[in-house]
C-alpha positions in Angstrom: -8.3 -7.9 -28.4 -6.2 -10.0 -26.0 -5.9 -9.1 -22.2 -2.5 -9.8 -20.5 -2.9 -9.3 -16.8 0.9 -9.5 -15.2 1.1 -9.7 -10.9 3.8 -10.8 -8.5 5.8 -7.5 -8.5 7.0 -5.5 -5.5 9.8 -4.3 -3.6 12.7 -6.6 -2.8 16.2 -6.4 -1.7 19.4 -7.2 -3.4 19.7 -11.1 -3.6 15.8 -11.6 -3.1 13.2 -13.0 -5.2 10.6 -12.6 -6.6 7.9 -15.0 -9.1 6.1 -13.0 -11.1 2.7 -14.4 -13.2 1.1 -13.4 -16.5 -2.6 -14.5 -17.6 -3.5 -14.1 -21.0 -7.3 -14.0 -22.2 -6.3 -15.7 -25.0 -4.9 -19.5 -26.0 -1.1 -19.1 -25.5 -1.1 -22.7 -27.0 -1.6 -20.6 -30.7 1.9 -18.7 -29.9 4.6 -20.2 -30.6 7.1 -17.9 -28.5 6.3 -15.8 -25.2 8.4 -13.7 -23.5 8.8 -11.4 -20.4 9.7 -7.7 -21.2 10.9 -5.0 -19.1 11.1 -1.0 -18.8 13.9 0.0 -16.4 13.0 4.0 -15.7 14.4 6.1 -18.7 15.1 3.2 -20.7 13.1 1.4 -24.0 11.1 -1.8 -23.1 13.5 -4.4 -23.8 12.9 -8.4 -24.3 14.1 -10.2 -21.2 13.2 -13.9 -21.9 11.1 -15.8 -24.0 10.1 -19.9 -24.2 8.9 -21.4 -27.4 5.8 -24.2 -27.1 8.4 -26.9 -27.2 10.2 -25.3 -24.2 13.2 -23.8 -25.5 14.3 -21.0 -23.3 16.9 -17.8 -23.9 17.7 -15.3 -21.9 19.8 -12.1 -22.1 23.1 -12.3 -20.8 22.7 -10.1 -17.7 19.8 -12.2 -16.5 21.2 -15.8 -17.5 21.5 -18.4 -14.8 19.5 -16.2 -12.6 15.8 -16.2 -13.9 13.8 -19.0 -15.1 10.6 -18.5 -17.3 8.1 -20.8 -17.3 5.0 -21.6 -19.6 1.5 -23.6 -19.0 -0.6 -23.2 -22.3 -3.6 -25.1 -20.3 -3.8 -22.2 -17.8 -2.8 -19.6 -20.2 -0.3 -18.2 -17.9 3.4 -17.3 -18.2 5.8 -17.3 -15.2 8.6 -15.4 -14.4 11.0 -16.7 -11.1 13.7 -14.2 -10.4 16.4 -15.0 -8.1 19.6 -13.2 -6.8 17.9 -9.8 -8.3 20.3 -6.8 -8.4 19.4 -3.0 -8.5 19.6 -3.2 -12.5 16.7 -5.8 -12.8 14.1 -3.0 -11.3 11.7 -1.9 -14.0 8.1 -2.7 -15.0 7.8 -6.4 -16.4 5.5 -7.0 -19.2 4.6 -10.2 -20.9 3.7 -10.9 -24.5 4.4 -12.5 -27.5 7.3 -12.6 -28.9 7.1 -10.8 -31.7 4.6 -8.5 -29.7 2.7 -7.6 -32.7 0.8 -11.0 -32.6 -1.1 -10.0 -29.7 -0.9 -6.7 -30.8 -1.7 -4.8 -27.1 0.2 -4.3 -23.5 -1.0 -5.4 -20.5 -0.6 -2.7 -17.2 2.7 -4.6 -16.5 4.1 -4.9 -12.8 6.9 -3.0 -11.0 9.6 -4.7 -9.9 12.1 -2.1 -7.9 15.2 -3.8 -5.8 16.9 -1.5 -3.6 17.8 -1.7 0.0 
């Protein structure tokens, strides 16, 4: 079964940033899309962002042009640089793939709260 280990969360204010970093004990060069999640408190885990092996990035609407994800198959990791972050981007951040049945399990995530 595949570990994902997610870090880089923490409290930030308005308009900070934050880079947030997923390892995955398993060769994210097999997966063709992987994607950053997120459960803001009393909501369902929603997809955030995902990037494909060739690079091709989307992003929902409320985080686009403010959050870049980033992928390096070698190292197994998946990055995560939030910028400007508002009050509605707090929540805990999970990575996976994308669709998350492939790995088939969570990691722990990590909380990301923005408030002044």
């Amino acid at each position: 079964q595949v570990q994902l280990v997610e870090s880089g969360g923490g409290l930030v204010q308005p308009g900070g940033s934050l880079r947030l970093s997923c390892t995955a004990s398993r060769r994210m060069s097999s997966i063709n899309a992987m994607g950053w999640y997120r459960q803001a408190p009393g909501n369902e885990r929603e997809l955030v962002t995902f990037i494909t092996r060739s690079g091709s990035a989307k992003y929902i609407d409320s985080v686009e042009g403010r959050f870049t994800i980033s992928r390096d198959d070698a190292m197994n990791s998946l990055i995560l640089q939030m910028t400007a972050l508002k009050a509605d981007d707090t929540g805990i951040y999970y990575c996976n793939s994308v669709p998350e049945t492939v790995f088939g399990s969570w990691g722990p995530g990590t909380q990301v709260t923005v408030s002044s």
